[in-house]
N, C-alpha and C positions, 0 to 999 in steps of 0.2 A: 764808646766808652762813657761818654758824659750822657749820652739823653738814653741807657738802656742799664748801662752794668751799673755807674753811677747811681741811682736813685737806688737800684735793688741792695747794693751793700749800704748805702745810710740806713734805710728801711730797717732790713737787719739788723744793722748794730742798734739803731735807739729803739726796735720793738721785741727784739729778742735777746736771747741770754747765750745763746749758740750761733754758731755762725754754722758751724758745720751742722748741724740739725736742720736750721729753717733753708739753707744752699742744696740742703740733700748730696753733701759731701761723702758721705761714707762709701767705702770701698765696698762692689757687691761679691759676693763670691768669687775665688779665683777659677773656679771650674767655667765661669761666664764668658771670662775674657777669651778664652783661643777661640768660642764660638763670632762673639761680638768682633774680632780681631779677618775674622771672614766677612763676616755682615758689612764692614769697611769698604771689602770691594767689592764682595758682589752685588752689592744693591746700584752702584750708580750707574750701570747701564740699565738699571730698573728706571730708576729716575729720570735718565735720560729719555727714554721710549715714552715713559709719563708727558715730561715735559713737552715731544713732541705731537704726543695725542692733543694732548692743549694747545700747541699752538696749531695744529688745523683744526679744530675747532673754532677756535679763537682767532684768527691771522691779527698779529701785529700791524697798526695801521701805520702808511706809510711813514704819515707824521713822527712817529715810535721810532719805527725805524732809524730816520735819520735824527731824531734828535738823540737815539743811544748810540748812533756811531762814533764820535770823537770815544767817548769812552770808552766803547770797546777798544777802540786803535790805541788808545792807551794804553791797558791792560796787555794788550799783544806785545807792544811796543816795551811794556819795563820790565827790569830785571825781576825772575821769577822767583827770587829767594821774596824779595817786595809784595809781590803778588801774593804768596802763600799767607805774608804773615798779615797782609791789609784784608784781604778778601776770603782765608778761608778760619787761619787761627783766631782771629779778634773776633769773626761774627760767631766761630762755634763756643766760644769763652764766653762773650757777654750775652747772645741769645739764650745758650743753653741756662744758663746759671738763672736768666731771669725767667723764664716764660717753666722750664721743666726744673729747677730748682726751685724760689721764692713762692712763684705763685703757683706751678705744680705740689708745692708741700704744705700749702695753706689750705688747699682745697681738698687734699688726701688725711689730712690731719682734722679738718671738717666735717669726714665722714661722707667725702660726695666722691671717689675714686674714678670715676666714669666720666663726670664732671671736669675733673679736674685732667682727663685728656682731651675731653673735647671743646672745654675753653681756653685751653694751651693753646691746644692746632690754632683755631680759628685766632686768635691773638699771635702767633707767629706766623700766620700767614699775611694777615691784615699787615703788619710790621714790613711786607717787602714793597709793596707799593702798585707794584705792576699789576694787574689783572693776571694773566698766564704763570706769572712768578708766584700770587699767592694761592693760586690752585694746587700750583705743585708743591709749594712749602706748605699748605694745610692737612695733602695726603703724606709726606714727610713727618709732620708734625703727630698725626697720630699713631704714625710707627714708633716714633721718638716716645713719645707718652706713654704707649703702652711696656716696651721695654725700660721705661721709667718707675713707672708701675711695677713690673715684677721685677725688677733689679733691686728698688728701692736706693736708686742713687741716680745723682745726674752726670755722674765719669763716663758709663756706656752712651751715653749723649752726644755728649762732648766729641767723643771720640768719632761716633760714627756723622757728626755733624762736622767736622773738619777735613775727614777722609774726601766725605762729598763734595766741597766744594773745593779742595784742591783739585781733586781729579777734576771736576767741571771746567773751571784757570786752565790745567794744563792739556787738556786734552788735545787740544790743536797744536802744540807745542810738541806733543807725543807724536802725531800722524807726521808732520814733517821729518822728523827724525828717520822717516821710511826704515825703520827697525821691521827686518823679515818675521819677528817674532808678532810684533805689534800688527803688521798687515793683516793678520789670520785672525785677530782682533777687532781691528777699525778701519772704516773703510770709508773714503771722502764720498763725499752727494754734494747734491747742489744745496742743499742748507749749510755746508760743512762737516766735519767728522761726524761720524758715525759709528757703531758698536752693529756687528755682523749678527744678524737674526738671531741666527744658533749660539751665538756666544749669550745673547739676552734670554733667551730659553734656558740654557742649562745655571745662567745667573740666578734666574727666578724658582728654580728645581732647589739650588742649595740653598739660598735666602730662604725657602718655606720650611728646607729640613732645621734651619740655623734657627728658625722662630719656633718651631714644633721643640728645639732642644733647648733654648731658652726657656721654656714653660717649663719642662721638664725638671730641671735645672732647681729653678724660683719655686718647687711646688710650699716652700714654707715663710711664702711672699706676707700669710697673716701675718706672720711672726714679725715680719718687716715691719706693716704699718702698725702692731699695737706697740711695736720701738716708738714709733714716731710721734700715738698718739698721747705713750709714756710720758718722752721726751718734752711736748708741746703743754701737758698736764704739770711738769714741773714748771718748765717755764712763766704757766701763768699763775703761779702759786699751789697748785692742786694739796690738798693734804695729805701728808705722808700714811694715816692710818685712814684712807680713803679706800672702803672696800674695793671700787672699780679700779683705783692705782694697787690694791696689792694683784687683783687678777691680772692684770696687766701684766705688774710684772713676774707672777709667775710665768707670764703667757711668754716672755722673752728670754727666759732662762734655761 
């Protein structure tokens, strides 16, 4: 809150005239959400399978190891209403809003779109600290970007960025519960919990149909950023009988 969200709403308010403009607040289409509303769960046994590509790649040294175990035993240890809202709500609020809000809309508003997802990722990856951690938050991150991108909002973010990391929190919390439904689902190994092959297969089958229908969806994604580049044109005084502001705004009406 203080050294990520903090600085991005000062910023805001003493450089902009919007909040919901430079936040990339606005609601995207409601046809987006029942897809995005899937994207929620099916991606984090993607993530998952991600994350453990990285870690055999990468193995955690021991040193790592034992110096993240009190905390993990922590985590395990407190109550999971605490958990949800320390480790998955607060980071997908203040991550999202800064990295795919503030500075994702300064750089799409700039005219660099491409840019401004792939200095997101790598800026919200760098943000997690760990080697293996910002691997997988960087390929994260340019998922998040691009349906940033054709949504023209950081809500779809938000959302699919707190889904993830609740389900990451409770996932071993879920396997213990030995739910017959859940077994056909996850399956203990020696790393701990785990998501069953086939369950991560047909995850990645819908997630690709759920991005193919997101495009679909966005196909009048221009119309988004010449909003934004409208919006950013008032902002910095632009002239009302500015030919490029009246094409503009024809271009959004």
């Amino acid at each position: 809150l203080g050294l990520i969200l903090g600085p991005t709403l000062l910023m805001s308010i003493m450089l902009t005239t919007s909040l919901r403009t430079s936040l990339r607040l606005s609601l995207p289409s409601w046809r987006t959400w029942p897809v995005i509303g899937v994207l929620c769960v099916m991606l984090h046994p993607l993530y998952i399978q991600l994350a453990g590509w990285i870690s055999t790649m990468y193995p955690l040294s021991d040193q790592a190891v034992e110096a993240m175990l009190p905390f993990t035993q922590q985590i395990a240890s407190a109550p999971w209403t605490s958990v949800i809202l320390l480790m998955a709500f607060v980071p997908a609020i203040c991550e999202e809003i800064t990295f795919r809000g503030f500075i994702f809309g300064g750089l799409v508003r700039g005219g660099h779109p491409l840019r401004a997802v792939l200095v997101t990722a790598l800026m919200f990856g760098i943000s997690h600290g760990v080697l293996q951690q910002s691997i997988s938050a960087t390929f994260m991150g340019l998922l998040l970007g691009w349906i940033a991108l054709r949504t023209g909002s950081v809500l779809p973010g938000i959302a699919i960025h707190f889904c993830n990391n609740a389900m990451s929190v409770s996932l071993q919390r879920v396997a213990e519960l030995d739910l017959p439904v859940m077994n056909e689902l996850i399956q203990n190994t020696a790393n701990g919990p785990a998501y069953h092959p086939y369950w991560t297969a047909c995850c990645f089958i819908v997630s690709a149909a759920c991005l193919a229908g997101i495009y679909r969806i966005t196909q009048d994604v221009d119309s988004i950023n010449s909003s934004d580049a409208l919006a950013d044109r008032v902002i910095l005084g632009g002239n009302a009988t500015d030919p490029s502001l009246k094409r503009l705004t024809a271009a959004t009406q």
